[in-house]
N, C-alpha and C positions, 0 to 999 in steps of 0.2 A: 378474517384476513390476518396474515400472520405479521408480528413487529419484527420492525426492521433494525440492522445493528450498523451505529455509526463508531468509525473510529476517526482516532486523528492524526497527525503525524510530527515527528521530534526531528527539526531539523541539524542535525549532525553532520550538514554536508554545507561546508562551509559557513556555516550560523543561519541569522536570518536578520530581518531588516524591512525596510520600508518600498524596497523594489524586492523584482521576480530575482532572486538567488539561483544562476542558470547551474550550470555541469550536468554531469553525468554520462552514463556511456562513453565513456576515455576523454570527457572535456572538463577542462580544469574547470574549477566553480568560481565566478564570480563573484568579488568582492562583497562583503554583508557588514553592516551594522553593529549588528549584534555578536559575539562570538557566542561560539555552542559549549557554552558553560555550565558546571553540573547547578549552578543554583538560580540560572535562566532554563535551561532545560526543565528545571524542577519544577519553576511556575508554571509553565508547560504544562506537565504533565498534572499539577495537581486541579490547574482550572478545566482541561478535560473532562477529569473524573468529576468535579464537582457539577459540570453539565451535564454531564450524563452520557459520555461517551464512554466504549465500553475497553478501548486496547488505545495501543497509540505506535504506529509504524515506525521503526528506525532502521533505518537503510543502510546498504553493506557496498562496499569499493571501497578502492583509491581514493573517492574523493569525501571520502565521510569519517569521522570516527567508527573505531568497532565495536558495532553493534552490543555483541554480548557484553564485553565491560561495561561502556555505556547506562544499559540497560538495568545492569548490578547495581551500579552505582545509586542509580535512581527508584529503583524500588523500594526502600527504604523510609524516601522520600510523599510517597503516596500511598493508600490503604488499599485500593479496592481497583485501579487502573491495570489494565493486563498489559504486555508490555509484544507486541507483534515483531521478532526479530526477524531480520534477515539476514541469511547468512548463505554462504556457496558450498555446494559439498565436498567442491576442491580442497577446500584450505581446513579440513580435519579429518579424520577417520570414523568411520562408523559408527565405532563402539567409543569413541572419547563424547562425538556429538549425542550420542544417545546418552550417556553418563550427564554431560554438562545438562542438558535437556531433564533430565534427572533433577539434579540437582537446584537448578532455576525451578521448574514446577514445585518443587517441596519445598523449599527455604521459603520460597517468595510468597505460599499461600496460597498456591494453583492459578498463577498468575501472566503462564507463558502461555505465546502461540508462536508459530512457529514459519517462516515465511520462506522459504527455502528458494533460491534462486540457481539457477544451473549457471551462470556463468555470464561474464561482461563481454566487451569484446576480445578479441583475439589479440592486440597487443597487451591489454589489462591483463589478458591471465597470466597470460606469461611474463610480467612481473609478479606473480604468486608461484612461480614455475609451473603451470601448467600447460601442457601447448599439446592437449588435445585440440581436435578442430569441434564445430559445434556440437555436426549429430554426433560424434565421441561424449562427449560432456554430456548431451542428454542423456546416454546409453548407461554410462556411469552414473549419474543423476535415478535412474531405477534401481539400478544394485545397489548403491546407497539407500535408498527409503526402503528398498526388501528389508537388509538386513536391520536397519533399525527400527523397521516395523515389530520384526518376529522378537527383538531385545526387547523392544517395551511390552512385549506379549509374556514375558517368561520363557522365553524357548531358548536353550541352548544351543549356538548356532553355527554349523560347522557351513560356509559359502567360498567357491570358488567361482569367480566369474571373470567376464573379459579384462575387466579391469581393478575390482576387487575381491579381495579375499580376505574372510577371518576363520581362526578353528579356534574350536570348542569357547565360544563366546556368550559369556553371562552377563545379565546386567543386576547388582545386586541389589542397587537402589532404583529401582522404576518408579517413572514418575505417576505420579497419580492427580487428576486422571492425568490420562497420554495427552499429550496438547494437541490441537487440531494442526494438519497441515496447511499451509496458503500457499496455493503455486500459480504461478503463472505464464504466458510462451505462446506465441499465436501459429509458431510452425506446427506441419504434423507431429515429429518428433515429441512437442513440447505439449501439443493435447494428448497422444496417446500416454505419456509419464504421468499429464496429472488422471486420467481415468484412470489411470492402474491405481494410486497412490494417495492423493491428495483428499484431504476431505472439501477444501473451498477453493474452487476455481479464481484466481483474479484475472481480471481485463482492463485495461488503460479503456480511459472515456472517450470512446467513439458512441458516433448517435444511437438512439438505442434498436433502430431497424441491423446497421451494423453487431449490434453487442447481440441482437436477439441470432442471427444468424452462428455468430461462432458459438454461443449456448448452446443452440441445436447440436453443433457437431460432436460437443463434449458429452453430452447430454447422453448422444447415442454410444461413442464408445465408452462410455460408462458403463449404461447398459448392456453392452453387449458382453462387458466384465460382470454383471450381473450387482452394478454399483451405483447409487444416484449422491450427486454433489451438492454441494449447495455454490451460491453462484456472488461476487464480490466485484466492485471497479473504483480504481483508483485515479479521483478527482479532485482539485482544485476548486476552490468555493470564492465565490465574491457578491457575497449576501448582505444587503441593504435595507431599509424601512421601505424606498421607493424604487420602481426599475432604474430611472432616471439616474439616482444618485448610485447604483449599482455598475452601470456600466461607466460612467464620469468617474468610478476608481479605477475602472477596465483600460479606460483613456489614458489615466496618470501614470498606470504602469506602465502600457507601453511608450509613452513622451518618453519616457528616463529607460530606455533601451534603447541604445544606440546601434546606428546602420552598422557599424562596424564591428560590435560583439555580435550581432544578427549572423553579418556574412564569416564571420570566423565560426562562428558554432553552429551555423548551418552548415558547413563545409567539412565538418568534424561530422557531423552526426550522421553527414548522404554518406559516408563509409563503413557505415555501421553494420553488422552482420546480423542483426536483432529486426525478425518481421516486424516485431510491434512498433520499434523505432521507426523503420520505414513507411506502417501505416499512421503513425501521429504527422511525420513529414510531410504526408501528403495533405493532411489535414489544414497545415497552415500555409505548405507551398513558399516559406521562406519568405513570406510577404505581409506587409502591414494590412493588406488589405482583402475585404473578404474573410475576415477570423470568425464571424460569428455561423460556425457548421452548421448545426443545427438550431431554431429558436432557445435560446439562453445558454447554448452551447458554444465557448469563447476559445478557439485554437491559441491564440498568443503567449499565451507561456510557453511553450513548444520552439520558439521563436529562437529561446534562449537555454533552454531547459530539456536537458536530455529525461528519457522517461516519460511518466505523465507528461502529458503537455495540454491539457485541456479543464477546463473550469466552468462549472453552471455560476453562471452571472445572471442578476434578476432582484427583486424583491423577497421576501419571504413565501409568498402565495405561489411567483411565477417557479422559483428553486424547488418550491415542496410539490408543484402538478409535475415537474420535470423528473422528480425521483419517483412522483406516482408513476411515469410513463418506464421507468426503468425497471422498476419492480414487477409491469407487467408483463413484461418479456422474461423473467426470471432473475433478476438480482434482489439478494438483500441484503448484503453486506455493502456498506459505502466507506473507503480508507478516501478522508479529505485532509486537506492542508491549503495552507491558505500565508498570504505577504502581510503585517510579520505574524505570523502564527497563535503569538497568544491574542493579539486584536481580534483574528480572523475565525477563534474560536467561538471567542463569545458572541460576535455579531450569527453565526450561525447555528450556537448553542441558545442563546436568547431570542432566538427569530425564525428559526427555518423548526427547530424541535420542535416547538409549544403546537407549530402548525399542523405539523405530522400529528402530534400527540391528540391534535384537537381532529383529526381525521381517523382518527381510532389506528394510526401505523405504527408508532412509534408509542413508547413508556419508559421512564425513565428506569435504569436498571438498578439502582440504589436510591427507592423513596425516601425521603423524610417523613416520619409523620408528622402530621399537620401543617405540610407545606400544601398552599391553596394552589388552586387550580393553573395552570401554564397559563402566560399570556403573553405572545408575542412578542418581544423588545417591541417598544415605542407605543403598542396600542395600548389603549385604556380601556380599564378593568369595568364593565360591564355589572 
């Protein structure tokens, strides 16, 4: 059975805190706590690594810090943590993205991945001046990863296309290795770009009958490029000693969301031009009630939260059979985050890993020697 890889995520979209930190998708972020500071970020980042996760997501718009600084900034800060950027291919050129990409993998110790998003909605871009409309953006979104595929290949690279163009294009520092791609898009447009390109499909958490059906699809136009992916979803965690005490956190976050951030950022979001967005929407249907989709599958952050909007809520045993159930349909990438984030790590770095680890799924990707065996946060050591 093959081990699974957990990442985590840096909240740089508007801090983080003790409630759901909503935006996203052209909606301003709500108030936090915490601000997203490089020496709160950095506790972040280094109690990740020290669990055992393997990258840690930082997210790109309006409503975030950018990314690649960010991410500079904080390398330094950690040894062994990889650092998952997102970034749009609007907002640099080919050959400058393949250089930085460059230059992030070598400085940092082979420490990039690479999360490439084609674009926010249609008023957002066009505060970047962009005002392609989508399937444009997708279409450029492939001439972009052509040519910076063939740069990180060594190839000298003369491309004119619909909407990009470079001549005689070298890259002299390639990065080593090439970081992997992470894309994601639930339209056509946006599965056929990741088979052409991508090496790790991502998908927001829908149940996994849902997640297994859009694998199929990519699966085969992969295939039929004569390419296989590997398969990723990005969720929300609310991981506890007991179910009980699991969702009783599930409760307190939604108490402290109010009807009225709901009906504003519901109302932003049903405008949204992003399928994915559309199908989390339906998920939680703008309503308190009915959030739990599937068993341990909690829509409520969605409520207020553009993007992910879904969370495995549950105890350690009930979280780790639900990522078994996901794993069987094809994922093995899991990108989690969690209210406030560095709490939310360790509850699911102390609790839900040891379980996986104790199921033969999971291993930790920087052992200690002579660290004894995993044992769930809270149980006693046998």
């Amino acid at each position: 059975m093959s081990t699974l890889k957990f990442h985590w995520f840096l909240p740089t979209n508007g801090g983080d805190g003790r409630h759901v930190i909503g935006g996203g998708h052209g909606v301003s972020a709500l108030a936090s706590g915490r601000p997203a500071t490089v020496p709160y970020l950095g506790q972040i980042a280094r109690s990740a690594e020290q669990l055992g996760f393997e990258a840690a997501l930082t997210p790109t718009g309006a409503w975030c810090e950018d990314a690649w600084v960010t991410t500079a900034m904080l390398s330094s800060l950690s040894e062994r943590l990889k650092f998952l950027v997102a970034f749009r291919p609007d907002s640099v050129s080919p050959y400058l993205a393949a250089q930085m990409a460059g230059t992030f993998q070598n400085l940092s110790g082979q420490r990039l991945l690479l999360n490439v998003v084609t674009g926010g909605e249609d008023h957002e871009q066009r505060m970047y001046g962009d005002f392609l409309s989508k399937d444009e953006r997708y279409e450029r979104c492939g001439e972009f990863l052509h040519i910076v595929r063939r740069l990180w290949a060594g190839e000298t690279v003369t491309f004119s296309g619909k909407h990009l163009s470079v001549e005689n294009a070298r890259l002299e520092q390639r990065p080593t290795p090439v970081p992997d791609v992470y894309f994601g898009g639930s339209s056509p447009a946006a599965l056929d770009v990741a088979a052409e390109h991508a090496d790790v499909y991502l998908t927001w958490g829908e149940p996994p009958a849902a997640v297994a059906e859009k694998i199929a699809k990519v699966q085969k136009l992969a295939a039929d490029r004569g390419r296989e992916l590997r398969f990723g979803i990005r969720l929300h965690s609310i991981a506890r000693d007991t179910s009980a005490a699991a969702w009783a956190e599930a409760d307190r976050l939604l108490e402290n969301i109010s009807d009225a951030d709901i009906e504003r950022v519901q109302a932003g979001l049903s405008r949204s031009v992003s399928e994915g967005q559309q199908r989390m929407l339906e998920l939680n249907q703008g309503s308190r009630d009915g959030l739990e989709v599937h068993p341990n599958l909690w829509a409520g952050i969605g409520l207020v939260r553009g993007g992910a909007g879904t969370a495995l809520v549950g105890s350690y045993t009930e979280i780790a059979d639900l990522i078994e159930d996901y794993h069987s349909v094809g994922i093995s990438e899991f990108v989690l985050s969690g209210y406030p984030h560095l709490e939310e790590s360790y509850w699911f770095g102390e609790g839900v890993l040891p379980e996986l680890a104790r199921r033969g799924l999971w291993s930790h990707p920087a052992p200690v020697a002579g660290r004894g065996a995993a044992v769930p946060f809270g149980a006693a050591a046998q």
